[in-house]
C-alpha positions in Angstrom: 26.3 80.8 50.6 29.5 81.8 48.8 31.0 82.8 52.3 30.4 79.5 54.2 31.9 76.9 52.1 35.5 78.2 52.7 34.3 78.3 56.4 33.0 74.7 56.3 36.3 74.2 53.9 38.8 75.2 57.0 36.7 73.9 59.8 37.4 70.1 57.8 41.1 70.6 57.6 41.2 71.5 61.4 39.4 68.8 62.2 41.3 66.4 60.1 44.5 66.5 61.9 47.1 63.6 62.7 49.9 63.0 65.8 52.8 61.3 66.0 50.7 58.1 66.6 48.4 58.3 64.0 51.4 58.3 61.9 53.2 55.5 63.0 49.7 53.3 62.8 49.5 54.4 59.1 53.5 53.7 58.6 52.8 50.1 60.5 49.9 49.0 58.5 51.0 50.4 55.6 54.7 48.0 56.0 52.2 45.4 57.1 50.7 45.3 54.2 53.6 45.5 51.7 55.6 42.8 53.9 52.4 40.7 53.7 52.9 41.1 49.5 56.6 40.4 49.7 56.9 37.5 52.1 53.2 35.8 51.5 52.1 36.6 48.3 55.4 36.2 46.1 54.6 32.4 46.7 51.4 32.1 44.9 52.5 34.3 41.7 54.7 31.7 40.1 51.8 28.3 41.1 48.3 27.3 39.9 45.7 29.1 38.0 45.2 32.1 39.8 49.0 33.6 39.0 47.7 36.5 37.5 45.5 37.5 40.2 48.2 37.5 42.7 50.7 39.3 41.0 48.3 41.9 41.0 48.4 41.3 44.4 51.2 41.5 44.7 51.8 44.8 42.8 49.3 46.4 44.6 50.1 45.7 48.0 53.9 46.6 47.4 52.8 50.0 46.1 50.7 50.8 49.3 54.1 49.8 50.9 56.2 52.7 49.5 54.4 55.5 52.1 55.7 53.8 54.8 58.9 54.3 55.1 58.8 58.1 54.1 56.3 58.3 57.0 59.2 56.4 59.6 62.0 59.2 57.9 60.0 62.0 58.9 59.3 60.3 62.2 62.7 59.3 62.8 63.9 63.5 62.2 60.9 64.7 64.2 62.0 62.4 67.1 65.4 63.9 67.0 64.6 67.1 67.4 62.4 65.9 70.4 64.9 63.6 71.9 66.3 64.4 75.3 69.4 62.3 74.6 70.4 61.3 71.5 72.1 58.5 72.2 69.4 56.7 74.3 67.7 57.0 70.5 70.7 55.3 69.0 70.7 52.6 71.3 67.5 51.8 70.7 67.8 51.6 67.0 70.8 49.5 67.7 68.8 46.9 70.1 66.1 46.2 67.2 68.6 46.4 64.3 69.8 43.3 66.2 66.3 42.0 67.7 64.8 42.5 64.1 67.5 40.5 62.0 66.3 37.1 62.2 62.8 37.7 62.0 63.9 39.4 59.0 65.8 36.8 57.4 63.5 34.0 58.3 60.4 36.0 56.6 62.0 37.3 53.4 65.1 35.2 53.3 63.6 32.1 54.7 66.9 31.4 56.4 68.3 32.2 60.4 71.1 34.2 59.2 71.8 36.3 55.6 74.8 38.6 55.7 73.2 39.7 52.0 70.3 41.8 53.3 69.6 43.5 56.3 66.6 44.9 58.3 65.7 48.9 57.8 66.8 49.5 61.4 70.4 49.3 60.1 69.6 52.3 57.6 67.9 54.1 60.4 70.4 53.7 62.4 73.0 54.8 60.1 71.1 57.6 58.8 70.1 58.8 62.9 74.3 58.3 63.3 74.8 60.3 60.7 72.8 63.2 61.6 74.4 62.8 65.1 77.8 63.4 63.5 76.5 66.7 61.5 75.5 67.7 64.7 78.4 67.6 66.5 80.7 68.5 64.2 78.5 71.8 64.1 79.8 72.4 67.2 83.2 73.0 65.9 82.6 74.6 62.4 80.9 77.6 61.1 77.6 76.6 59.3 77.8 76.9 55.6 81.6 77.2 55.2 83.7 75.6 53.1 84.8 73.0 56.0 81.5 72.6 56.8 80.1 71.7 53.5 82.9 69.4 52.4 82.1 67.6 56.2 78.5 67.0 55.4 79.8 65.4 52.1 82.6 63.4 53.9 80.3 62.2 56.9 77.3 61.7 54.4 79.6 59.8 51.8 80.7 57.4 54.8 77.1 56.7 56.0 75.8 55.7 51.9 79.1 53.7 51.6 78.5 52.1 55.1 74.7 51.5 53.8 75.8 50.3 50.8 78.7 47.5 52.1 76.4 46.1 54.9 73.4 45.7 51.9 70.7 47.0 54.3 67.3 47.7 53.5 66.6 50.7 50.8 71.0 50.3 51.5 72.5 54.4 50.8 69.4 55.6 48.9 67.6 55.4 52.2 70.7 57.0 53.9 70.5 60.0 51.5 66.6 59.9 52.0 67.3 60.6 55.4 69.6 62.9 55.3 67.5 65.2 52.7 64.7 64.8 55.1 67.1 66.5 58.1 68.5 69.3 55.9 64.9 70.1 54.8 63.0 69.9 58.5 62.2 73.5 58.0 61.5 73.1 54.6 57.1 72.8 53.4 58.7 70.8 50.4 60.8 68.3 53.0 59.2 65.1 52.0 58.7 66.0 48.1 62.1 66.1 48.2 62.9 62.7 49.9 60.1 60.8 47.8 62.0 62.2 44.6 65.2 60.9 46.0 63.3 57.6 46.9 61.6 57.1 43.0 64.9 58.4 41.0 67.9 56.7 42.7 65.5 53.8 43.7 62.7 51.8 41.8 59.5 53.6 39.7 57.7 52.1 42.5 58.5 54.4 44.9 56.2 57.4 43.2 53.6 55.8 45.1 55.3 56.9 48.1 54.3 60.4 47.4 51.1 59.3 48.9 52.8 59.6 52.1 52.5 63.5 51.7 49.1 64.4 52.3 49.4 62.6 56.2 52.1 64.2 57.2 50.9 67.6 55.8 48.2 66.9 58.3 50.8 66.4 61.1 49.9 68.2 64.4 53.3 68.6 66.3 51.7 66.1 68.8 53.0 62.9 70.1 50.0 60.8 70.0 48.6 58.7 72.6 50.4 54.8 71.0 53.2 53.2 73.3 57.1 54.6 72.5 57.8 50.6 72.0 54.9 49.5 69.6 56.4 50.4 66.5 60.1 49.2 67.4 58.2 46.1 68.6 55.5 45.5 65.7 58.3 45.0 63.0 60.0 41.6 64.3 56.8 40.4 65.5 54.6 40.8 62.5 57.9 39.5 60.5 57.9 36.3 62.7 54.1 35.6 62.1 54.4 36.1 58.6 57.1 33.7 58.5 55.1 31.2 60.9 52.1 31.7 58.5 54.3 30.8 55.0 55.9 28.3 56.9 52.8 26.2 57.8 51.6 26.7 54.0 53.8 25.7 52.2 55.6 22.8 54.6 
């Protein structure tokens, strides 16, 4: 008996295995349900008799929010290192930084335009330029010299500042996030380090990102069967029905 419970053991971890689509579901509904907190259920915490229960709510459905966007990092480094050009990738952050904005600002800022937040594309985007940079700079420097370690400061420094004067979403603790996430790739300790970054240079409420860990540890190397576009697509769409959703409520 003692010899087949490792078996049976083994046989469920190799069964339990998840692509690159699997991961972007979890990342999606996991955002869904954290934007669903932020831009539906702030409303009801500060009306009527049931405030209590919906800052609960509330609470609870911002803290399953935190493992998404660990789960998009990693995703967003795997895909470099599978992209056939880099700057096709950039692009496309760059279309939905611009597509995503006014869903984004009419959802959680219930206005058409505010300069004083902007959508995570722009720290993905910043963060993929950044890496970019590194990249190509390593083409010119020897790896771990002195000129190549104060580089990854100066290009790394630029992308938090850059982060941090255009007041985007997670602004340069998501840039560093990132970046830890690119320097580790090889690393089994990779997103431990990134949620760390996330919970001490962010909120206490992003320990519950940690939860993000045991997915991704499952993490096949596969792509996964869900279209290239979904994801890039899902974020202004669900934002926009949110927004029509609160906006019918509470007009």
């Amino acid at each position: 008996m003692n010899n087949k419970n490792p078996n049976k053991k083994q046989q469920f971890c190799n069964s339990w295995r998840i692509n690159g689509g699997d991961l972007k579901l979890i990342a999606m509904i996991t955002m869904l349900i954290d934007h669903f907190g932020a831009a539906f259920l702030i409303f009801y915490m500060n009306i009527g008799d049931n405030r209590l229960k919906y800052h609960e709510l509330y609470n609870i459905s911002r803290s399953i929010g935190r493992i998404s966007f660990p789960i998009f990092i990693f995703l967003l480094v795997e895909g470099l290192y599978h992209t056939r050009n880099i700057g096709k990738y950039l692009l496309r952050l760059s279309l939905f930084c611009i597509i995503s904005e006014i869903p984004f600002d009419l959802a959680f800022r219930r206005q058409v335009f505010d300069w004083q937040y902007q959508n995570v594309f722009f720290t993905l985007l910043i963060g993929l330029a950044a890496i970019a940079l590194i990249q190509y700079k390593n083409k010119f420097l020897k790896t771990a010299s002195f000129l190549d370690c104060l580089a990854n400061i100066i290009i790394a420094a630029a992308a938090m500042l850059l982060a941090d004067f255009l007041k985007t979403d997670y602004s340069w603790v998501g840039i560093l996030a990132i970046l830890t996430a690119y320097w580790l790739h090889s690393s089994d300790l990779q997103m431990w380090f990134v949620c760390l970054v996330l919970f001490f240079f962010s909120s206490n409420l992003e320990l519950y990102a940690l939860f993000c860990i045991p997915f991704i540890q499952h993490y096949n190397g596969k792509k996964g069967h869900l279209p290239k576009w979904m994801p890039y697509l899902f974020y202004p769409v669900h934002l926009l029905i949110l927004w029509g959703i609160t906006s019918v409520i509470y007009k």
